[in-house]
C-alpha positions as a Markdown table, in Angstrom:
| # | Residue | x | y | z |
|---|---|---|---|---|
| 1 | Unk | 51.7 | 183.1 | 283.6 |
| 2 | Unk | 48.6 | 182.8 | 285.0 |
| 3 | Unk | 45.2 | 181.8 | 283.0 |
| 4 | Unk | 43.8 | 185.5 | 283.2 |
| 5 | Unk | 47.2 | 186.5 | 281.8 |
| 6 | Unk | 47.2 | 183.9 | 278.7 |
| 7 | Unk | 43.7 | 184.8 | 278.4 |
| 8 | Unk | 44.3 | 188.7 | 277.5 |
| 9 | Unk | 47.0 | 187.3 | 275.0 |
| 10 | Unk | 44.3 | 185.3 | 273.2 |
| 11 | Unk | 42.1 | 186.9 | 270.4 |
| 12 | Unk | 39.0 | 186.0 | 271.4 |
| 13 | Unk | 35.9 | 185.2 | 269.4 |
| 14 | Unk | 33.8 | 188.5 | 269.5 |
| 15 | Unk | 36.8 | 190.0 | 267.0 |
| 16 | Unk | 34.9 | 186.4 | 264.3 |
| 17 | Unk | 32.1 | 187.7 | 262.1 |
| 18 | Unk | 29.4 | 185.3 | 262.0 |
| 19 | Unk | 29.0 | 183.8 | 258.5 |
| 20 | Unk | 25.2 | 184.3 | 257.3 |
| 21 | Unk | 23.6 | 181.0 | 256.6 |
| 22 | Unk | 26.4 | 178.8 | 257.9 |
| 23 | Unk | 25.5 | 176.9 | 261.4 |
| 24 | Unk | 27.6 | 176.0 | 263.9 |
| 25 | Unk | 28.0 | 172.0 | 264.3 |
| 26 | Unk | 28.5 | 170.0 | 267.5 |
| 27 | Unk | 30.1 | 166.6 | 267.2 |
| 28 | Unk | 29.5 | 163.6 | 269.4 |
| 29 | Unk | 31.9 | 160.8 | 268.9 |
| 30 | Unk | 31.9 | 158.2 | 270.6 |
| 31 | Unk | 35.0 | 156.1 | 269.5 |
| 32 | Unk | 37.8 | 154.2 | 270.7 |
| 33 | Unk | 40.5 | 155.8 | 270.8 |
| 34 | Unk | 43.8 | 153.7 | 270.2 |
| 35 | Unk | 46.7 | 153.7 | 272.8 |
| 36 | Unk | 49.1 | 154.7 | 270.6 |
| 37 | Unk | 49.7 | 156.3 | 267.1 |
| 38 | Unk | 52.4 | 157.9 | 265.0 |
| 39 | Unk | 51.0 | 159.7 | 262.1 |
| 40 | Unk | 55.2 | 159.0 | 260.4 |
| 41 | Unk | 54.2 | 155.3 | 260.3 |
| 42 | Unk | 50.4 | 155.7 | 259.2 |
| 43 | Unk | 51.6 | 157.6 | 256.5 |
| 44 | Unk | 55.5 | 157.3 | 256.1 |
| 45 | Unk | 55.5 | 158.5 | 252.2 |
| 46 | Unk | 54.2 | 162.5 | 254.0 |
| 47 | Unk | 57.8 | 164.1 | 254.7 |
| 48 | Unk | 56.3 | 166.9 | 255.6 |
| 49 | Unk | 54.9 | 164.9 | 259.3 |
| 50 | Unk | 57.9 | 164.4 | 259.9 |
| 51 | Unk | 58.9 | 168.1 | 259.6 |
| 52 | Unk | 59.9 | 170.6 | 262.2 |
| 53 | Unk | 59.5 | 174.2 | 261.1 |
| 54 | Unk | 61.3 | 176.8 | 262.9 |
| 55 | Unk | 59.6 | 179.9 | 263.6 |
| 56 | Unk | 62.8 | 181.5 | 265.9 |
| 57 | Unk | 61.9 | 184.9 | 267.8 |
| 58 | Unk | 58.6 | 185.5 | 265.2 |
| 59 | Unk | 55.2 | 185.6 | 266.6 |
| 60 | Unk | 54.0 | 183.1 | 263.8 |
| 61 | Unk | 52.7 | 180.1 | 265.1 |
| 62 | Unk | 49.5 | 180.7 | 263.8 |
| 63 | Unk | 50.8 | 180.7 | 260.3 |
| 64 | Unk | 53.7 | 178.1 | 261.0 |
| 65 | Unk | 51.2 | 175.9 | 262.3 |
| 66 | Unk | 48.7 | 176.3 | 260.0 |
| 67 | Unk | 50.9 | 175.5 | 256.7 |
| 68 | Unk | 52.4 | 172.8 | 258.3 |
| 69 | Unk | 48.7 | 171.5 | 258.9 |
| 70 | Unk | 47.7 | 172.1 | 255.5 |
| 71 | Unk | 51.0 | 170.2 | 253.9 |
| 72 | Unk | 50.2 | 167.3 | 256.1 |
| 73 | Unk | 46.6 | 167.1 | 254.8 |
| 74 | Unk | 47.8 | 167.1 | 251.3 |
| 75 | Unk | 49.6 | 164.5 | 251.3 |
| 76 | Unk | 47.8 | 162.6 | 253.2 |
| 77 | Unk | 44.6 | 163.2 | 251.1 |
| 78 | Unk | 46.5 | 162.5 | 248.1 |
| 79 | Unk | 47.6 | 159.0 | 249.3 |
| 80 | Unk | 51.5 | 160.7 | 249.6 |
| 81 | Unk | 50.8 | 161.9 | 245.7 |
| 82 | Unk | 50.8 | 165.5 | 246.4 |
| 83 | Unk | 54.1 | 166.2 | 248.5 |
| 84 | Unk | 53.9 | 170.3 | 248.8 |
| 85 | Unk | 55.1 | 172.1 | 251.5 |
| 86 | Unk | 52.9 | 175.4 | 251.9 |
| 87 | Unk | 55.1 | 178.2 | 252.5 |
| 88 | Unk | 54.2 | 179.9 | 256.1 |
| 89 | Unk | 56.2 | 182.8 | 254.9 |
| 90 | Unk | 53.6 | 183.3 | 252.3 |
| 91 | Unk | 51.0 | 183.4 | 254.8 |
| 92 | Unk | 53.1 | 185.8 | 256.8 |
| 93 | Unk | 53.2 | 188.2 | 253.9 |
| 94 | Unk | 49.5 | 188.3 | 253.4 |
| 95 | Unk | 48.7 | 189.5 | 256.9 |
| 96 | Unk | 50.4 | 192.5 | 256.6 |
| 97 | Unk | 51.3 | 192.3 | 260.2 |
| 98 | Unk | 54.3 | 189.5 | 259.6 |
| 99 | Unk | 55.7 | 188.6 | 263.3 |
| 100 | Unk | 52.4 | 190.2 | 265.2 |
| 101 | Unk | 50.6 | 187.2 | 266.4 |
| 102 | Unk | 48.2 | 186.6 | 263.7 |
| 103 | Unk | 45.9 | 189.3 | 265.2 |
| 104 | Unk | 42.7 | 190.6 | 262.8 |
| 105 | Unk | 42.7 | 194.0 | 263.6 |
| 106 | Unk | 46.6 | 194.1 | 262.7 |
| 107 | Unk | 46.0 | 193.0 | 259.1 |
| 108 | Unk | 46.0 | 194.8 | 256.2 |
């Protein structure tokens, strides 16, 4: 596939409202970044890391991806306190366009 291809399979950002009052930020970091890290030994009491979610033939990576994102962050937060697993199917059922990409316009 070529990079004009992908790029007409991408929802770009003029389908974004801009938020009134809310400024974009720009980060400069300057660290060092290690040569290695696993994010299972860093925080080995978050099962959810360690988790492989299967989205099969359904165009939800946005949503998979996202909840997986979101359970690693609890727990990680919370110290490995809060071990929740947010349901990508739940996210799916919101949009209202289930297996269609996580497209805007699609939603209900």
């Amino acid at each position: 596939m070529t990079e004009e291809e992908q790029r007409a399979r991408i929802m770009d950002e003029s389908y974004l409202e801009e938020v009134e009052g809310v400024a974009r930020t720009e980060l400069n970091i300057n660290a060092v970044i290690p040569t290695s890290f696993d994010a299972r030994v860093k925080w080995p009491a978050c099962t959810s890391i360690k988790t492989i979610r299967d989205q099969s033939a359904c165009g939800s990576c946005w949503a998979v991806s996202g909840a997986s994102a979101m359970s690693d962050r609890l727990c990680v937060q919370s110290n490995g306190k809060i071990k929740k697993f947010v349901s990508d199917a739940d996210i799916l059922a919101c949009c209202g366009s289930f297996c269609g990409y996580g497209y805007v316009f699609l939603s209900n």
